[in-house]
C-alpha positions as CSV (number, residue, x, y, z in Angstrom):
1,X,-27.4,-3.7,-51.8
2,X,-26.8,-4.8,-48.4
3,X,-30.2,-7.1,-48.7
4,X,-29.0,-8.2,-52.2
5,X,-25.7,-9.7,-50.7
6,X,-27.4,-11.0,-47.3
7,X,-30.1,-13.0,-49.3
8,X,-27.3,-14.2,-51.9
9,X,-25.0,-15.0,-48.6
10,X,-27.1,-16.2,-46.3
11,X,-26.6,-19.5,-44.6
12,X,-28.8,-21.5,-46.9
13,X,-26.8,-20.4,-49.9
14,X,-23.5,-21.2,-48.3
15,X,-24.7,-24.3,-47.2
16,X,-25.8,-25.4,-50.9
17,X,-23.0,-24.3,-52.6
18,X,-19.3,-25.2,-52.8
19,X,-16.1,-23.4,-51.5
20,X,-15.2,-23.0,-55.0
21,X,-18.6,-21.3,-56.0
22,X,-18.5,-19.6,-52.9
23,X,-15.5,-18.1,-53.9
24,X,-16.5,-17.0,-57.1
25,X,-19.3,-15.7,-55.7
26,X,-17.3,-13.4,-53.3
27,X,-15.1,-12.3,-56.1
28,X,-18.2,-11.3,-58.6
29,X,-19.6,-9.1,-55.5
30,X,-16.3,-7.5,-54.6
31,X,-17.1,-5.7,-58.3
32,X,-20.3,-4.2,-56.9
33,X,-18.8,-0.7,-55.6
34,X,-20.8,0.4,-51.7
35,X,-22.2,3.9,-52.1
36,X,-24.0,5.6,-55.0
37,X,-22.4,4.6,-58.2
38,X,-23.4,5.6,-61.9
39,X,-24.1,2.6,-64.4
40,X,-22.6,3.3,-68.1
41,X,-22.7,1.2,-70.8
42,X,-21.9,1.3,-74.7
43,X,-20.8,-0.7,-77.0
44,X,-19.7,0.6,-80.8
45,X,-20.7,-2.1,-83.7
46,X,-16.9,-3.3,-84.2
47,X,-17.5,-5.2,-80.6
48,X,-15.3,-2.7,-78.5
49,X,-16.9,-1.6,-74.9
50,X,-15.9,1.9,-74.0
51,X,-14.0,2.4,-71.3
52,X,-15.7,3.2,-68.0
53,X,-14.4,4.7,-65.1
54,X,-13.5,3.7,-61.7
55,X,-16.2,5.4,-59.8
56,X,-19.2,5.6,-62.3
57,X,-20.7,3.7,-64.6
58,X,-23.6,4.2,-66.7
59,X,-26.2,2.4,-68.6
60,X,-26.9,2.6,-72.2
61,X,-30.6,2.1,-73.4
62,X,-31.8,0.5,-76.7
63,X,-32.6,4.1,-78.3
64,X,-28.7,5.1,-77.8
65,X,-29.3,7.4,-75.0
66,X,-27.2,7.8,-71.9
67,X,-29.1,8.3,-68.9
68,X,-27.4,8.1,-65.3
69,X,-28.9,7.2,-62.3
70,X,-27.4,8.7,-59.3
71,X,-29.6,7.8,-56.9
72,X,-28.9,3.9,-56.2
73,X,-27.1,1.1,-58.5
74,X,-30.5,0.1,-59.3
75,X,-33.0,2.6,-61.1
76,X,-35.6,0.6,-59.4
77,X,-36.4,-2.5,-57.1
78,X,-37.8,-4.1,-60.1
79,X,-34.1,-3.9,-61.5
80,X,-32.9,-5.4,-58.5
81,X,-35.5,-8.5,-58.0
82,X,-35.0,-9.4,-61.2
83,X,-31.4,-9.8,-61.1
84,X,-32.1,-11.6,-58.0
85,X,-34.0,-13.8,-59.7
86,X,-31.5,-14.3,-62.3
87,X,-28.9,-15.3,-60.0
88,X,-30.3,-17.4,-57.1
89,X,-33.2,-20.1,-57.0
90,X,-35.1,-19.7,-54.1
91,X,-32.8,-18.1,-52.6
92,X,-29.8,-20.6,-53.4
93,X,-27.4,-19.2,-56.0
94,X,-27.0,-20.9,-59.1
95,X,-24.4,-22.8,-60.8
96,X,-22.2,-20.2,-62.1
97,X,-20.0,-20.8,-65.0
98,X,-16.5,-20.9,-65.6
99,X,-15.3,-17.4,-65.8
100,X,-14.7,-16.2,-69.3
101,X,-16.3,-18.9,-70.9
102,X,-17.0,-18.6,-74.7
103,X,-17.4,-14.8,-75.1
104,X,-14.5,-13.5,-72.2
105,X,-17.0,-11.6,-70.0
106,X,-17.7,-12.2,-66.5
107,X,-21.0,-14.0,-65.2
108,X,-22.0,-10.6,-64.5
109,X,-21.8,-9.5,-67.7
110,X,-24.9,-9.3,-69.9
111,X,-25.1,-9.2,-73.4
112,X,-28.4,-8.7,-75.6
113,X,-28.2,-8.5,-78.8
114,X,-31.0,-7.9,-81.4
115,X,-33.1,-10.7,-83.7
116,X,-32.8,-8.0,-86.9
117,X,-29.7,-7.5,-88.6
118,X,-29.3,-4.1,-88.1
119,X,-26.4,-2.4,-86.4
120,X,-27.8,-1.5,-83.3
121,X,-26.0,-0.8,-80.1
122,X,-26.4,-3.8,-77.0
123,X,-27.7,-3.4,-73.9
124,X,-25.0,-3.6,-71.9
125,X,-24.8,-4.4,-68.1
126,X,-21.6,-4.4,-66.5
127,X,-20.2,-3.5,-62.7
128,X,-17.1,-2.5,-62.1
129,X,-16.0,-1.2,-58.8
130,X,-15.3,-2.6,-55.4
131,X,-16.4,-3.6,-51.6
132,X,-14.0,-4.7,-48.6
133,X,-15.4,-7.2,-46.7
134,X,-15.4,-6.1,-43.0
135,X,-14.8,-7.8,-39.9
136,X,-17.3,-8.6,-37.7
137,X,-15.8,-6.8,-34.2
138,X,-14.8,-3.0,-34.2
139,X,-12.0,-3.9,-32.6
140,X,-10.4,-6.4,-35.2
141,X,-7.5,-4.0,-36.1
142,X,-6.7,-3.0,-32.2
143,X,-4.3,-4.8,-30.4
144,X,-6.8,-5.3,-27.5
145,X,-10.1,-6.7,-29.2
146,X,-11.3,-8.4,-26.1
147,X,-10.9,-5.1,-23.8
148,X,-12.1,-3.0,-26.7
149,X,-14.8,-5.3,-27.5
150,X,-15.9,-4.9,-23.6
151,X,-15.1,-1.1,-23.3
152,X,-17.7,-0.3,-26.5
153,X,-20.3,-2.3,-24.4
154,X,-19.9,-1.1,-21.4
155,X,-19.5,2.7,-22.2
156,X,-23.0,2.0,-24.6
157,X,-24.6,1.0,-21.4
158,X,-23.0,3.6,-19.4
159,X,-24.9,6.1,-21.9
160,X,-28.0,4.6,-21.9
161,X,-28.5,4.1,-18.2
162,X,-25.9,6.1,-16.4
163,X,-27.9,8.6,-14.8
164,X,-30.6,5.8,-13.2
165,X,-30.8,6.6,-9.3
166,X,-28.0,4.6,-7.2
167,X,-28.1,2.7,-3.6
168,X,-25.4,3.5,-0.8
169,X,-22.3,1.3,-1.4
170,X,-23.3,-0.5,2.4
171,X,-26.7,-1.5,0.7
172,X,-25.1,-3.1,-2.8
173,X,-23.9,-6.9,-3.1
174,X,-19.8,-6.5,-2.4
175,X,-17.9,-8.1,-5.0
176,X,-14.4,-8.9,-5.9
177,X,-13.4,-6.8,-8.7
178,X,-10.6,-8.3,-11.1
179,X,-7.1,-6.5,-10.7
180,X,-5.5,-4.7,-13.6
181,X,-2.8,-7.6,-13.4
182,X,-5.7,-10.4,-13.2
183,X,-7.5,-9.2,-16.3
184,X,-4.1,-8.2,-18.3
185,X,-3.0,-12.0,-17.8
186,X,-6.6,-13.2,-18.3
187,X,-6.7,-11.9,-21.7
188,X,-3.4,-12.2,-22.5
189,X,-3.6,-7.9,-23.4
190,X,-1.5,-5.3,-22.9
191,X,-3.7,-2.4,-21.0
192,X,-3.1,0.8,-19.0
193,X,-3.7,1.2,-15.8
194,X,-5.5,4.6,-16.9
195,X,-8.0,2.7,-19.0
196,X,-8.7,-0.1,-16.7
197,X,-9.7,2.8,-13.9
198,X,-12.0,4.2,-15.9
199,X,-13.7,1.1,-17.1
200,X,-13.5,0.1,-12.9
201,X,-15.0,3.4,-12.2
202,X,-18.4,2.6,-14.9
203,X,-18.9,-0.8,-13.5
204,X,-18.9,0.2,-10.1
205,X,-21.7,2.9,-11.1
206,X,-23.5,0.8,-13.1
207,X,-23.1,-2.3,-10.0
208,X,-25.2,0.9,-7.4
209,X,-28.3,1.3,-9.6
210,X,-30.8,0.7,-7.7
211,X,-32.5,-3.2,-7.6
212,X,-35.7,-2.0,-8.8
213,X,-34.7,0.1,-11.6
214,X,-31.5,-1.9,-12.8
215,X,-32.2,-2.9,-16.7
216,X,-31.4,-6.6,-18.0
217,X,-28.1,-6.4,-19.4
218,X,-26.2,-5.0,-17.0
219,X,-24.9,-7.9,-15.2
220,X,-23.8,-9.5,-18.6
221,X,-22.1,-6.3,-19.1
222,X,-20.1,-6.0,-15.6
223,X,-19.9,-10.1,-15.2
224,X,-15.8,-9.7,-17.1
225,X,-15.1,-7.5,-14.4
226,X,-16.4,-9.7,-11.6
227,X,-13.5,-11.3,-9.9
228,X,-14.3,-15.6,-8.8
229,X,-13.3,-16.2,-5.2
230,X,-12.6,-19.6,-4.4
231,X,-13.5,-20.8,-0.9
232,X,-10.0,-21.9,-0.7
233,X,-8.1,-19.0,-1.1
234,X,-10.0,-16.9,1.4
235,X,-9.5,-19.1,4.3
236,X,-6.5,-18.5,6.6
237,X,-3.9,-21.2,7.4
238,X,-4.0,-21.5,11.4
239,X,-0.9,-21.7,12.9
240,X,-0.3,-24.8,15.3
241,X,2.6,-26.0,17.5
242,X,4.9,-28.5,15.9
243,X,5.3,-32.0,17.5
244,X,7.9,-30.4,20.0
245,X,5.2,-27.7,21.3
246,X,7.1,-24.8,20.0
247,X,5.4,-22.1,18.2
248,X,7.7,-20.4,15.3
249,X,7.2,-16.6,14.6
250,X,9.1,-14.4,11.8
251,X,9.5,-10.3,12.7
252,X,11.2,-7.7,10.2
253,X,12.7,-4.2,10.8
254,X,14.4,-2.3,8.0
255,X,16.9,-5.0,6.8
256,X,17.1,-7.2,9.7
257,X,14.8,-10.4,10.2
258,X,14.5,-12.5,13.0
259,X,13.0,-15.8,13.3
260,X,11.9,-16.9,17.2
261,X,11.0,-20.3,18.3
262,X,8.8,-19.8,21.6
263,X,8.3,-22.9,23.8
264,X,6.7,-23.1,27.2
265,X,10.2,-23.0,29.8
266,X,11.7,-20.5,32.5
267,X,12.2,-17.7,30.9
268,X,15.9,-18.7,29.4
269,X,16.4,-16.5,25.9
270,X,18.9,-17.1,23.0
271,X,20.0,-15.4,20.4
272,X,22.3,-16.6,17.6
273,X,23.7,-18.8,20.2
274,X,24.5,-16.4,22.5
275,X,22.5,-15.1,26.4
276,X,21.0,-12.1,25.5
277,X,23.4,-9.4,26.9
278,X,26.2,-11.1,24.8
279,X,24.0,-10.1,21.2
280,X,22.9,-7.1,22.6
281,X,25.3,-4.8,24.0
282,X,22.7,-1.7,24.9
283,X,20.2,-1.5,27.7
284,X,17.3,-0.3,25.0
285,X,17.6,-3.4,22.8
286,X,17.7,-6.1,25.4
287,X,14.6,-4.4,26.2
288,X,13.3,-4.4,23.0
289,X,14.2,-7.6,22.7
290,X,12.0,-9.3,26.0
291,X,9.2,-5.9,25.3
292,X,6.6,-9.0,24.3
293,X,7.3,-10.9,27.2
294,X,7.0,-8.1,29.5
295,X,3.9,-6.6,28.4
296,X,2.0,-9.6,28.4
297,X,3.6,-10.7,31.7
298,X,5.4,-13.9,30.4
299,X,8.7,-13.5,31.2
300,X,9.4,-16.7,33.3
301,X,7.0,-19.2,31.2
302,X,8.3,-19.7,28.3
303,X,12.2,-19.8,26.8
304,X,12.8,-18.2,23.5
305,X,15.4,-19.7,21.2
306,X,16.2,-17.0,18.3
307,X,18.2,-16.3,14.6
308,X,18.7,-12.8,13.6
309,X,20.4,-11.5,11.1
310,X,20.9,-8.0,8.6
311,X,20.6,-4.9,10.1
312,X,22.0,-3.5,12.8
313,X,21.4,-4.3,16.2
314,X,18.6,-1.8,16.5
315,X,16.8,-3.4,13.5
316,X,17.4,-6.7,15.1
317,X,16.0,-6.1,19.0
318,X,12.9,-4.4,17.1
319,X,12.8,-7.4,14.4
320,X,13.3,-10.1,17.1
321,X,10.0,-7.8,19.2
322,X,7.8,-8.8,16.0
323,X,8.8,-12.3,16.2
324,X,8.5,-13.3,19.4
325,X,4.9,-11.6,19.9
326,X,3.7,-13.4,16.8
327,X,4.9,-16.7,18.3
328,X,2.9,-15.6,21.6
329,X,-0.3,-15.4,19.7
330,X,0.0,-19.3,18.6
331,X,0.3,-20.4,22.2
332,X,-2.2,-17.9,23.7
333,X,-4.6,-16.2,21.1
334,X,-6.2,-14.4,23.8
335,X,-3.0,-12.3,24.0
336,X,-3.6,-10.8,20.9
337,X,-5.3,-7.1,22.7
338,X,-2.8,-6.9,25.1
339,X,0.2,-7.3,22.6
340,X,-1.8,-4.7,20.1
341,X,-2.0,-2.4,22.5
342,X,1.8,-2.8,23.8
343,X,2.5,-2.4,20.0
344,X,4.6,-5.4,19.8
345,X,2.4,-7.1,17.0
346,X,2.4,-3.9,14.5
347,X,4.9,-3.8,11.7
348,X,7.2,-1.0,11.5
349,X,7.4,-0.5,7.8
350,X,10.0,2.7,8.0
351,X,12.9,2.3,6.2
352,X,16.3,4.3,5.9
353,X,16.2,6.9,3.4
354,X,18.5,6.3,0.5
355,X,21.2,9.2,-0.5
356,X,20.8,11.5,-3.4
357,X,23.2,12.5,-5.9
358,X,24.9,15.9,-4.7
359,X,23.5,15.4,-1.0
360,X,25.7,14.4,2.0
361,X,22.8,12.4,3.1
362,X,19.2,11.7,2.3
363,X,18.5,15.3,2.1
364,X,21.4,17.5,3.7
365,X,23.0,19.7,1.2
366,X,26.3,20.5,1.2
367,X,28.1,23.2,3.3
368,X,27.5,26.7,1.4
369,X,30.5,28.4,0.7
370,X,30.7,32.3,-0.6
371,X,34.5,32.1,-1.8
């Protein structure tokens, strides 16, 4: 049945016909039930067809006799070609007629009746039953066709050549894989980070087969995955000195930032308006404070002019550290091992732990008390 309704569906038919015909069409076949059915037919002399089941059908011959075929719709292809014939004209369906007209049957309904007079019983051939149509993606019903779509093909290729040798990952083509957030806002889908992993960890497998053995097909497969660089983004902004030869530089520790503009000078430093012993109290963070300057022996060439805030004044010597060394690098690039090694360029990304319900503190417990 499925050639019957390709050939009567194909594209040449649709093209010939018109959407009302088309329709009709559609409606006659939604009668024709997928699967084995039975065909039944009989019709008493008063004019009244028996009634006939959902599910089965069956045929009644000229002789009177009921015999059902289980095996197909058809009893042979014979049967089938020649209602073929009947309906299209080479291969374009025919006009059909208004439904009901003159007798109340449908188009599909065929009545013979005998040249004699005798009361014999008609052949009879009626369908009843009925077909879906089906969409055309397995994923039509999901509420992530396009991952679904590229999770069926990716896991058939995954089957089929999964276990082909692999190359080292240092011999393979690098490439940019898409991010679950990139391909959820790509496709405008709603997915998991558990089912993008696994699709991540197929393509990855599939991207090592080796060159030689890698079957056509598989780059179409991976190529949703594949992230687009642009030559733009990659590069990195260089830093320069503004008009007034200052280089600006932005350090952070726990809640405290600092921002420190470095210009070539004496050695004068600032902070919030203040000399540095009047923002930092402590020995340790006026250290802290000049610890860039000192490592890289730079003390007396260049002044620093500085705004901290947040924090406590810890957070702000270490912050203000960050800040100053980044502003050395702009001037003098060539500092950049010394200050590494100093650790003055190194982000300290410890924070303060925050306290917990029923604990004093982060962590300490109450006092324990037996009575």
């Amino acid at each position: 049945m499925a050639s019957l309704r390709s050939s009567l569906l194909s594209q040449k038919a649709v093209a010939a016909c018109s959407s009302r015909q088309i329709s009709r069409l559609e409606r006659q076949f939604s009668l024709i039930r997928v699967g084995s059915l039975h065909l039944a037919a009989s019709k008493a002399a008063s004019g009244n067809i028996a009634a006939q089941t959902r599910h089965a059908t069956t045929i009644s011959r000229d002789s009177g006799s009921q015999t059902p075929i289980s095996s197909s719709l058809f009893g042979s292809d014979a049967e089938m070609d020649a209602l073929l014939d009947s309906l299209t004209t080479d291969g374009i369906p025919k006009p059909l007629p208004d439904e009901g007209a003159g007798r109340g049957l449908s188009p599909f309904d065929e009545v013979t009746r005998p040249a004699s007079g005798r009361n014999r019983r008609a052949n009879v051939f009626q369908l009843e039953g009925y077909a879906r149509s089906l969409p055309v993606s397995a994923s039509y019903f999901t509420r992530q066709p396009t991952f679904n779509d590229n999770l069926i093909r990716l896991q058939q290729i995954y089957r089929k050549h999964g276990n082909l040798p692999l190359v080292e990952a240092s011999q393979v083509n690098r490439i940019t894989w898409h991010t679950l957030k990139d391909f959820k806002s790509g496709n405008g889908e709603e997915i998991t980070p558990a089912e993008y992993k696994r699709c991540l960890a197929m393509v990855k497998k599939l991207h090592r087969i080796h060159p030689r053995l890698k079957p056509s097909g598989i780059d179409e497969t991976i190529a949703p995955f594949v992230r687009t660089i642009h030559q733009a983004d990659t590069q990195i902004k260089k830093k320069i000195l503004d008009r007034f030869g200052r280089a600006v530089g932005v350090g952070r520790r726990k809640t405290s930032t600092a921002r420190a503009w470095v210009v070539e000078g004496t050695g004068e430093m600032i902070v919030n308006g203040k000399s540095l012993s009047g923002s930092f109290g402590r020995v340790h963070d006026r250290e802290s404070a000049m610890w860039a300057l000192r490592a890289t022996d730079r003390t007396d060439k260049y002044n620093v002019w500085a705004l901290v805030e947040g924090g406590g004044t810890t957070g702000q010597a270490e912050a203000l550290t960050l800040a100053v060394a980044r502003a050395l690098l702009i001037h003098e690039p060539a500092l950049k091992t010394a200050l590494r090694k100093a650790g003055c360029i190194t982000r300290d990304a410890r924070m303060v732990e925050r306290k917990k319900h029923g604990r004093v503190k982060a962590r300490k417990r109450p006092a324990w008390v037996k009575r």
